[in-house]
C-alpha positions in Angstrom: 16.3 -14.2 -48.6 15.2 -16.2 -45.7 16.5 -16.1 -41.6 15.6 -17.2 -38.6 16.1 -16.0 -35.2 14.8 -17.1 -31.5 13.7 -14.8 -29.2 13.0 -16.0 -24.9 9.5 -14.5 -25.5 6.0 -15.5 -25.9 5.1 -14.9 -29.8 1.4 -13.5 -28.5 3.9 -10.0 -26.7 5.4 -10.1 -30.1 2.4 -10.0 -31.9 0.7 -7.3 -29.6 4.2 -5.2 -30.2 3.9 -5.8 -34.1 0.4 -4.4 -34.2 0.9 -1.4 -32.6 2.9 1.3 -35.1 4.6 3.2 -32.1 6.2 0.0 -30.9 7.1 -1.3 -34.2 8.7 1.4 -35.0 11.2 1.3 -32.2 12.1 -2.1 -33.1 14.0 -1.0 -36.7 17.5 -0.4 -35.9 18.9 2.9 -37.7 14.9 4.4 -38.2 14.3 7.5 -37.3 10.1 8.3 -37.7 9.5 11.8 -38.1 7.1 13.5 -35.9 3.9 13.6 -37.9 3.9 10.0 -39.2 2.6 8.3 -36.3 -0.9 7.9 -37.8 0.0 6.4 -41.2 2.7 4.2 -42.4 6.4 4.6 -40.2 7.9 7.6 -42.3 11.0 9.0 -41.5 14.2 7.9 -41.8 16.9 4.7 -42.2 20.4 4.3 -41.9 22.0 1.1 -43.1 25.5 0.0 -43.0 26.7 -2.3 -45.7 30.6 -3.0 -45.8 32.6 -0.1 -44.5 29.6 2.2 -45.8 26.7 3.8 -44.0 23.4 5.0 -46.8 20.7 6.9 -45.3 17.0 6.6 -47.0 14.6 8.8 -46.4 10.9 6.8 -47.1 8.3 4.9 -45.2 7.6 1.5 -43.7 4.3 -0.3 -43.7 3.4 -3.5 -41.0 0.4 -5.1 -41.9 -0.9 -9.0 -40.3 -1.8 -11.0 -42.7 -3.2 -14.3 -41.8 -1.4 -14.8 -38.9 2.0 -13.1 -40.4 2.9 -9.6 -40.8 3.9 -8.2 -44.1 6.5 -5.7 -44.1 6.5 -3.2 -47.6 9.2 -0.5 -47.3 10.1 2.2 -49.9 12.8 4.8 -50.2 15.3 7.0 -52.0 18.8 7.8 -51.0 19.2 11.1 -49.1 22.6 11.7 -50.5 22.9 10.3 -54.6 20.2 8.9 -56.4 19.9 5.6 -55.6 16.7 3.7 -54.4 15.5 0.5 -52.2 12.2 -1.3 -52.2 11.4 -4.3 -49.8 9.3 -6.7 -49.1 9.4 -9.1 -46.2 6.9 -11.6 -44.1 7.2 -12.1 -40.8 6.1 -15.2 -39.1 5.8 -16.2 -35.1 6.1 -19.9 -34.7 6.1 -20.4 -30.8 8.5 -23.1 -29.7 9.5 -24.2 -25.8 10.8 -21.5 -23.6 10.3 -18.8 -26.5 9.8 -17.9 -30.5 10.9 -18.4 -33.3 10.9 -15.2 -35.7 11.1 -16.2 -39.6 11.9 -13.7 -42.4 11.6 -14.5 -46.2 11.3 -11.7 -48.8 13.9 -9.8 -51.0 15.2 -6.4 -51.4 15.7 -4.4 -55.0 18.1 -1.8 -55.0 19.6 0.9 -57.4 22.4 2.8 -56.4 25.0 2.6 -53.9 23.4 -0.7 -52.2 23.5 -2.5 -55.5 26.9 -1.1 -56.2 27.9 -3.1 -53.0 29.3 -6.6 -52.7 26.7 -9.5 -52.6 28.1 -10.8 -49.5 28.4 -7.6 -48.0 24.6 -7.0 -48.6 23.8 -10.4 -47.2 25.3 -9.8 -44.2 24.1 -6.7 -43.8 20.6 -7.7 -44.4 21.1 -10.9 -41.7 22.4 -8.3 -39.0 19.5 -6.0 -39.5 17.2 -8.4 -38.9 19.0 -9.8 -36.1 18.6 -6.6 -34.6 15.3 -6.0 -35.2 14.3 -9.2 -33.8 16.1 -8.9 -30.6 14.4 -5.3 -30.1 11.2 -6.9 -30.5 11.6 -9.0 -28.4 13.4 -6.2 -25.8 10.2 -3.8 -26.4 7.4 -6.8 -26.2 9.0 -8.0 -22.5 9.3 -4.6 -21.3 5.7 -4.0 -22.4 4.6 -7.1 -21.0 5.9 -6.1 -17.6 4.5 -2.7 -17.4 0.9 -4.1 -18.1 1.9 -7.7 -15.6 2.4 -4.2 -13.0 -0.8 -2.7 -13.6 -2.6 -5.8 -13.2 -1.1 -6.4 -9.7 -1.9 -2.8 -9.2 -5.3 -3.0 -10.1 -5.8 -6.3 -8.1 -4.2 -4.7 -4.9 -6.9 -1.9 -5.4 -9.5 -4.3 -5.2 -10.8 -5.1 -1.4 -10.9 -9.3 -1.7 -12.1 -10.2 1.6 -15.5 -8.3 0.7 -15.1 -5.7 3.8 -14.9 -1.9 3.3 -11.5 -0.9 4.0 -13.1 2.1 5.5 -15.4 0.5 7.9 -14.3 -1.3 11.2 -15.2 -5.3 11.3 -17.5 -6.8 13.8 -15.3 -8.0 17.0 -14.6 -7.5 20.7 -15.7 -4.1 22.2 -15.2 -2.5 25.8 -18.8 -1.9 25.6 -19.5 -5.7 25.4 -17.8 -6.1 28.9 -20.1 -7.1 31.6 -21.0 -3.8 33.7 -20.6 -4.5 37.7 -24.0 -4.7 39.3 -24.6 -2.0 42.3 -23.6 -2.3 45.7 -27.1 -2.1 47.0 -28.3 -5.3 44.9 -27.4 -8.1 47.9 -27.9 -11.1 45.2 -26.3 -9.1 42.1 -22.4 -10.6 43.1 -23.5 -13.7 42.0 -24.9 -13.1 39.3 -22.1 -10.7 37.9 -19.5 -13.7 38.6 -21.5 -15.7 36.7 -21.2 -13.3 33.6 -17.7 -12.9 34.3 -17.1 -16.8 34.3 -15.3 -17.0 37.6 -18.2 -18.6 39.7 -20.0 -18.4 42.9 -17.2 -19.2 45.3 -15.5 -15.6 45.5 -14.2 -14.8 48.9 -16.7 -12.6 51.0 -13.8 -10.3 51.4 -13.4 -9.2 47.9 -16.9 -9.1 47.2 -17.2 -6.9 50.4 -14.9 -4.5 49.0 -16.2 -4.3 45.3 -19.7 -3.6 46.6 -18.1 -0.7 48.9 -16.0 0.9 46.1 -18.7 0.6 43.5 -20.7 3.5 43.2 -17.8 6.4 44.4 -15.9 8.4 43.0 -12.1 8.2 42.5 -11.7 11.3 44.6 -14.1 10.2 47.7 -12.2 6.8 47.4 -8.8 8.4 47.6 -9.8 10.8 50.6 -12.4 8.6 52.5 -10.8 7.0 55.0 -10.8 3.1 55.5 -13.8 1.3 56.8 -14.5 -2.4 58.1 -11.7 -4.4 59.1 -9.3 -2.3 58.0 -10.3 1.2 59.7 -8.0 2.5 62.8 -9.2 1.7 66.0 -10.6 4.9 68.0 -8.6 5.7 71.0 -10.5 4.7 74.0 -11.4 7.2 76.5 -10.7 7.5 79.9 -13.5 7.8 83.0 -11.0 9.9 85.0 -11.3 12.7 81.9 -15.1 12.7 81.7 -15.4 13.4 85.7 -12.9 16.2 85.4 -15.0 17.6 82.7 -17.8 17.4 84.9 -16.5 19.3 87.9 -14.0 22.1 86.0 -17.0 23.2 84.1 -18.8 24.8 87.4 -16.0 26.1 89.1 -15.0 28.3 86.5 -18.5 29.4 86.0 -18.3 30.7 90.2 -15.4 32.1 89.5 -16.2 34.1 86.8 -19.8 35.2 88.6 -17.6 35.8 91.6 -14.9 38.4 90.0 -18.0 40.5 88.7 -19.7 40.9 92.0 -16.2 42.0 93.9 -15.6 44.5 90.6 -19.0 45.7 91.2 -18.8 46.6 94.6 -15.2 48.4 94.0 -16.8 50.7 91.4 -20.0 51.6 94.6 -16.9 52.4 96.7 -15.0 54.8 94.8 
């Protein structure tokens, strides 16, 4: 028996998923692997349809690579009569554009119900099984490849590439870089601070005025002091006609006070 089928996948997926058991074993259509045969060759069960029939086996599967192919002995014995199947089937990967190209030769020898069955019938039950199997595997290996193409990304995301600790701060611009204003008291230090500040020397005299009275205050004497220089209130003048009646009240009341005691004195010697 020989059959060919292409698969849209890389043969090297399909031969990572042909050399692990696990994966292989998903791949038969109608096996079911018992529980305990995950560490030796794929035992459990397999249902194959042939006509309008469906035979069960009950036996084990074996994948081994053999110089670049995979060799595929299967034995087993019908759960229901007394009939028997033995196969034996290579498996080759030939990669071709945009895919593979799976190839099957071997034979099957059957006692029982499946050589009971038509020779057509068995052919093309034997052409669909391995149809099916080879699309699986090549369902299983893409989904495989894609989990593990995930990973990778993850992996790479996990890695810093620009060489910089996520978790420290990169050299830059600081506040504390900032040029600090130089004190009011410094009479050349204007200057100099708009050169640091890249504005130059030809500031007004009015602003610079004002910076170097500011500087050095608090916000709360700045927002109670009240205004100085050109912008202070004017005091009200005051008047000479006030100061000379300051001058001449202050003395009369004193002789009148002086005078009030002696008259109450002299009352008092009376009575």
């Amino acid at each position: 028996m020989e059959h060919e089928v292409f698969v849209p996948v890389p043969a090297e997926v399909l031969r990572a998923t042909l050399t692990d058991p696990a994966r292989a074993a998903r791949c038969v259509p109608g096996f079911q692997q018992d529980a305990d045969g995950e560490d030796g060759p794929l035992a459990g069960r397999l249902k194959v349809r042939v006509g309008g029939n469906t035979i069960t086996y009950r036996g084990a599967l074996r994948i081994t690579e053999r110089a670049g192919r995979f060799a595929v002995d299967g034995e087993g014995t019908e759960v229901r009569g007394r009939g028997t199947a033995t196969l034996a089937l290579m498996v080759a990967l030939t990669p071709v554009a945009e895919g593979t190209t799976i190839g099957f030769t071997g034979h099957v020898t059957a006692a029982g119900r499946l050589a009971d069955a038509d020779a057509d019938a068995r052919t093309t039950a034997g052409a669909r099984l391995l149809d099916r199997f080879a699309e699986a595997l090549a369902a299983v290996a893409d989904v495989e490849a894609e989990i593990a193409a995930e990973e990778a990304d993850a992996d790479l995301d996990a890695v810093d590439l620009d060489g910089v600790d996520d978790g420290v701060e990169e050299p830059g611009a600081s506040v504390f870089d900032a040029p600090v204003p130089p004190p009011s008291l410094d009479p050349l230090a204007d200057e100099e601070f708009a050169d640091q500040t890249g504005t130059g020397t030809g500031r007004p005299a009015e602003a610079a005025h004002a910076r170097r009275t500011m500087i050095g205050r608090s916000a709360e004497e700045v927002d109670h002091a009240p205004p100085r220089g050109r912008y202070a209130p004017v005091p009200a003048v005051e008047t000479s006609s006030a100061g000379a009646t300051l001058r001449w009240i202050a003395p009369a009341a004193a002789l009148a006070l002086a005078s009030a005691v002696v008259v109450s004195r002299a009352l008092r010697r009376r009575r």
